[in-house]
N, C-alpha and C positions, 0 to 999 in steps of 0.2 A: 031341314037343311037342303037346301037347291043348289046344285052345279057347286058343291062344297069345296075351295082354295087348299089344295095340297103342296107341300114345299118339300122339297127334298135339299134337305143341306151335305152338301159333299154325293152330289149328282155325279160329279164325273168318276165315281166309282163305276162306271159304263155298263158292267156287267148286271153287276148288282140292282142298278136301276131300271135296267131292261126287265128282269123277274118281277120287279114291283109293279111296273106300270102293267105289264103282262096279266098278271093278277089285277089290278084295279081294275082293267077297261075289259076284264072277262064279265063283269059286274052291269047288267045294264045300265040300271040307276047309277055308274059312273062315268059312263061314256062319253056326259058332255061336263067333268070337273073340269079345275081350272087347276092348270097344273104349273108352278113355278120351278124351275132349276136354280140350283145355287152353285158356285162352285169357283176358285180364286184362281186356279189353272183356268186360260181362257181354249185353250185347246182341247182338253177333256171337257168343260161347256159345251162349247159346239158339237164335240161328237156326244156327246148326253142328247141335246135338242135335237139331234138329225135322227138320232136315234128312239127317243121317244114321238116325232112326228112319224117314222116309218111304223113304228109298233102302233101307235092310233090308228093310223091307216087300214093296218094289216087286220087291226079287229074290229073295225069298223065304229070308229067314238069319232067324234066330233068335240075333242076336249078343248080346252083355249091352253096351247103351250107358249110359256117364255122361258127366259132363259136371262138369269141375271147375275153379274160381276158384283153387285152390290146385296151382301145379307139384306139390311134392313128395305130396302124396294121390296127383295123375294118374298119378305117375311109378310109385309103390309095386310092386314086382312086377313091373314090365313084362321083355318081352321083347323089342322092338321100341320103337324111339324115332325117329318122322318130324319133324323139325322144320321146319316152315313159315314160319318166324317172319320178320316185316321191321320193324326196328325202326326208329320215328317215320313208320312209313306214309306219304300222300300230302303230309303236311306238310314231311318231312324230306327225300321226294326230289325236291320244289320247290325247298327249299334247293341240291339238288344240280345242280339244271338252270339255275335265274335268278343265284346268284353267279357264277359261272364264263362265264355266256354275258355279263355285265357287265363281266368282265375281256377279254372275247377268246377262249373258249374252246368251239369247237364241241359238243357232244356229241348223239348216240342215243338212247341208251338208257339209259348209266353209273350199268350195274349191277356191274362188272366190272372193268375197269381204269381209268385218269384218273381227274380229281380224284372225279365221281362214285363211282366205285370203291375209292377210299380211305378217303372220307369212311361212304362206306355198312359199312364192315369194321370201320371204327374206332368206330361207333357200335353194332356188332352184336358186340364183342369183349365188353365185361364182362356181356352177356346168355348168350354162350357159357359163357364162365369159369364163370358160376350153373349153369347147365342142367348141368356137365358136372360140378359138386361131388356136385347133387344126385344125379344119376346114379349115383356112385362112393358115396352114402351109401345109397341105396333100391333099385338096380337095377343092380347090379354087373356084371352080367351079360347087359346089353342090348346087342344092335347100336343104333345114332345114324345114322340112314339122315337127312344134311343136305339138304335142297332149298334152304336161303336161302342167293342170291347177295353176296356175291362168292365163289362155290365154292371157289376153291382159297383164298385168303385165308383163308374162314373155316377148311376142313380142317386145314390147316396150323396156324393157331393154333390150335385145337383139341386138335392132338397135341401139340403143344408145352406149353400151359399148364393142360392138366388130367390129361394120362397116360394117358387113354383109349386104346385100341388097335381096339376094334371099331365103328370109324366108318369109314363109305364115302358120299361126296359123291356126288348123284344129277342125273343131266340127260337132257334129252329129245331135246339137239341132236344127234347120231350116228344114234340113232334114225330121226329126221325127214328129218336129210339125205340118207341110205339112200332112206327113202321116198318121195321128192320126186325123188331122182334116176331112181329108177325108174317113178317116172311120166314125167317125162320124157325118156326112156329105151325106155318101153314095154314092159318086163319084168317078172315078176312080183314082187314083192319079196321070196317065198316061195322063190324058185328064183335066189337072188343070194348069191354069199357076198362077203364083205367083213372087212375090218379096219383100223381106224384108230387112232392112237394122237398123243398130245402134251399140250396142257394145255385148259381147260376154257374153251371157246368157242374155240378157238383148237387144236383138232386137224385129224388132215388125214387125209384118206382115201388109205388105204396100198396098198391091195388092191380090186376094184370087178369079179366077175368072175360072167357068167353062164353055164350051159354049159362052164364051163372058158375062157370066150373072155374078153380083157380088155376091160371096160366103156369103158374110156379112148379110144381110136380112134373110139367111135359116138358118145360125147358131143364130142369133137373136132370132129367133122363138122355135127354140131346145131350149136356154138357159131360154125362158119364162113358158116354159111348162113341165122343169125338176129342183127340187130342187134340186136335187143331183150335178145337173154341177155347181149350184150357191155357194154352197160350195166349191170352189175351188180358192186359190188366183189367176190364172193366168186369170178365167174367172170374177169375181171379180175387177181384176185390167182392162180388154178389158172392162166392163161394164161402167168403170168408166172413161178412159182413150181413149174410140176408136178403137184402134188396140189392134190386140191380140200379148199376149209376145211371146216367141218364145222358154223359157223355163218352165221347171216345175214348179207347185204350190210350190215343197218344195227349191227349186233352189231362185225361184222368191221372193217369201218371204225374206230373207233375205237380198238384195239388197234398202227393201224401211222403212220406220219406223213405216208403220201402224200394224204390224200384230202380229207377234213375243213376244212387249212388253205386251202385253195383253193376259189374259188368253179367255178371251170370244171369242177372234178372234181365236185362236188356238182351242178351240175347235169347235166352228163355222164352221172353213175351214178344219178342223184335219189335223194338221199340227205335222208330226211323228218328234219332236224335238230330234236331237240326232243320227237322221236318219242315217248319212253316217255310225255312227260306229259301225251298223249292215252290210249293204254294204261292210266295211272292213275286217269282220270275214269271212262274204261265199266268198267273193275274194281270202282267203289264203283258205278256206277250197276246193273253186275249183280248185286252186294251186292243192293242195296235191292229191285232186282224180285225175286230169289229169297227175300227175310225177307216182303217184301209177298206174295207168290204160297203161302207157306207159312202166314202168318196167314191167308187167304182160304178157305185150303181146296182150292185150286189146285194145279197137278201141275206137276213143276219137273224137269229136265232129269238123268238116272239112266246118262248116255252112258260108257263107260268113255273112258280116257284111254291106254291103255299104258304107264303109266308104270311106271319100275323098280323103286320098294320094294315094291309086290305083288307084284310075279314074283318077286323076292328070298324075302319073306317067305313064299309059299308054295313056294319050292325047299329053305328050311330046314324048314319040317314036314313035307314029306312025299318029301322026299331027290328029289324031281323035277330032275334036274339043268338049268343053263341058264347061257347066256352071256349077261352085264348089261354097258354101261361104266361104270364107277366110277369117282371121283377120291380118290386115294389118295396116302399119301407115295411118293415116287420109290424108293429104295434102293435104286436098280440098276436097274428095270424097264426106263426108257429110257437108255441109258447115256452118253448125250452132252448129257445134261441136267442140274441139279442134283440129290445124292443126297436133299436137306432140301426140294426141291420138291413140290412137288402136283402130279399127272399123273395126265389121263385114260387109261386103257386097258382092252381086254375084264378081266373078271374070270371068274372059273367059280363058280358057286353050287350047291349041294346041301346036304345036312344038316351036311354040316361047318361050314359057312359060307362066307366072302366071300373067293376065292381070287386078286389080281392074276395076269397072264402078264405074264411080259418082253415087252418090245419089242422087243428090242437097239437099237441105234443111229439115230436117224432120219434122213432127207438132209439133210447141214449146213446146205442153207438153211432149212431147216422147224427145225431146231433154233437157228438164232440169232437167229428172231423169239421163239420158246419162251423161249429165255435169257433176254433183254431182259423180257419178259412175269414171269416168276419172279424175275427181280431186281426188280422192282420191288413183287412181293408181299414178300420176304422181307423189303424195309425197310417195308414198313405193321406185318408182324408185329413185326420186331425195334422200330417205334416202340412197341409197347404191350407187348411183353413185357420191354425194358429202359426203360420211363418214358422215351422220349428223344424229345422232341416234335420236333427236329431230322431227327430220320429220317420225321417227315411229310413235310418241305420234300423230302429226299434223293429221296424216293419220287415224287412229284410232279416233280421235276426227272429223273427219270431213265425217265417216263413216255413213251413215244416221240409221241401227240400234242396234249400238253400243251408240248412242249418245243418241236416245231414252229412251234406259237402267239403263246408268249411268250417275252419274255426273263428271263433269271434271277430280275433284282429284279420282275417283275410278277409270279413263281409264288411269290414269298416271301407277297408283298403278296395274291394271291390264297388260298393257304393261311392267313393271318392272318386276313382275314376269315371264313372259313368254320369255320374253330375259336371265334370269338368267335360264330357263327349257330349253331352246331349245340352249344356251353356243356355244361351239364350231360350231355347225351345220351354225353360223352367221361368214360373216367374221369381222374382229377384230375390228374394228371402232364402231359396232354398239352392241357389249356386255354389254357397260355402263350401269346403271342404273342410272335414274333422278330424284332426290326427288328436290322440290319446297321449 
């Protein structure tokens, strides 16, 4: 594969895209790809293209950059497909945050599971459905390397309603977790091996070993002789669980029923409720300094990122082999999981492509928070792939804490309104509302 066509859909995430290209054009063998922007805002466009010609520059590639208003042009020919995309941006995940905290309902981050999590899947399904036609008419042949959350949700439906097969869900948590452990830790991260396996934001470190010796015993001893680390859900939930998660305290939280509904636990673990839509403000305010620093003439930030589709996509050109985590359908890999689930696990990459390993079986307790975690993705998907706006409520109700929070009739009542907030952004089956 020669000067291999990369598309990034939902480019004008600015930031975000700068770390990618950062990454790819560190890559010799990528220096002269063909790099497509996509993106419906014409003014984050532009500052995507000004900003990925500054970063070719800066690292010295000679890529062919465009920049396009139209999916399917961008899409033409590719070989590679990153999608970025977050649909109704900082408008939409207010909705996500202010209904639900009006009903009673804690939330993070909810990008992921609970009502946030729902809501953000259900409105990012009939943008999948498109992306994934177009793909099947222009570029039959691309990998669909996903970044927008809700990761497994969207993979899944993905597989499911457009028949695509070379799609792998990309995350940076496994990664980071590794890296942070061994800072903490004191070992190099280079001389660590590890393996983790389960669902996305919600895997669990299987393996943690340096030297041959296991990690577990030293961090053991850290977490006994610092309260500071005891306050934290992620170390909190390994204390109690075994394995450590693989995402953040304020990620983590979310996903289980203990912590959230309670005030003592929140302030116990300090748990920033509310959290992402801080996150969302410096996100557009980094926007605006890097569009404003790029119109100036000013030099803007060219750091890579480590993130997975560059290492991906340069181990399919140049058969470099390498091990990624990717979230992928189940079929067997973790076997005490659902086969129709989405599961993170190592993948192998080289010029073949994107190759899952088995897990075999996880320790049942790590697999019955997974289960609960995938039952409640499979009725987001089963609500938009059977029109059955009923399996919002199901999904919602079978959410672990959402259900902690309220009672039955208030999740009805809180899915109601958030279907009638977020309107058009749903396709048309699922706008109902449902009084009992």
């Amino acid at each position: 594969m020669i000067n291999p066509k990369i598309v990034l859909i939902g480019a004008g995430s600015v930031v975000f895209t700068q770390g990618l290209l950062a990454d790819l054009f560190a890559f010799p063998e990528l220096k002269s790809a063909r790099i497509a922007l996509h993106d419906i805002d014409a003014e984050r466009l532009a500052t995507a293209e000004a900003a990925a010609r500054y970063i070719a520059e800066r690292r010295g590639a000679t890529a062919h950059i465009t920049a396009h208003a139209d999916r399917r042009e961008a899409l033409d020919g590719a070989d590679f497909v990153i999608n970025l995309v977050q649909i109704g941006m900082g408008e939409a995940t207010r909705v996500d945050f202010e209904i639900p905290a009006r009903h009673g309902v804690r939330q993070t981050i909810g990008d992921t599971l609970g009502v946030g999590g729902i809501f953000r899947a259900l409105r990012t399904f009939p943008f999948l459905k498109a992306l994934g036609e177009d793909i099947a008419a222009v570029c039959p042949g691309a990998w669909l390397l996903n970044y927008t959350n809700p990761m497994a949700m969207n993979v899944q439906y993905l597989v499911a309603a457009t028949g695509l097969t070379r799609v792998v869900g990309l995350c940076h948590s496994v990664h980071w977790t590794i890296h942070d452990l061994c800072n903490l830790l004191e070992v190099p991260f280079a001389e660590v091996t590890y393996r983790a396996a389960g669902v996305n934001h919600q895997a669990w470190v299987l393996r943690l070993e340096h030297d041959g010796s296991d990690l577990y015993p030293r961090l053991d001893a850290l977490i006994a002789d610092d309260e500071q680390l005891r306050r934290r859900v992620r170390v909190d939930m390994y204390r109690r669980l075994g394995y450590y998660p693989t995402e953040t305290s304020e990620h983590s939280s979310e996903y289980v029923p203990w912590y959230l509904h309670h005030d003592s636990e929140i302030e116990r673990l300090r748990l920033p409720v509310g959290a992402y839509l801080g996150i969302v403000d410096e996100n557009v305010a980094e926007y605006e300094r890097t569009r404003d620093a790029l119109a100036a003439g000013a030099n803007i930030d060219v750091e890579g990122t480590m993130e997975y589709a560059p290492q991906i996509i340069h181990s399919m050109v140049t058969g470099t082999p390498r091990t990624v985590y990717g979230n992928v359908p189940n079929h067997g890999l973790i076997e005490n999981l659902p086969a129709h689930g989405v599961v993170e696990v190592p993948c192998l990459v080289d010029r073949s492509g994107v190759r899952p390993t088995r897990a075999g079986a996880l320790p049942p307790q790590l697999a019955a928070l997974n289960r609960t975690y995938l039952s409640m993705n499979d009725l987001v998907v089963r609500a938009a792939l059977e029109d059955e706006p009923r399996h919002i409520r199901h999904a919602a109700m079978t959410d672990p804490a959402t259900a902690a929070a309220l009672r039955v009739e208030q999740i009805w009542e809180l899915c109601d309104e958030m279907v009638r907030a977020h309107g058009e952004r749903l396709q048309p089956a699922l706008r109902a509302t449902l009084a009992i």
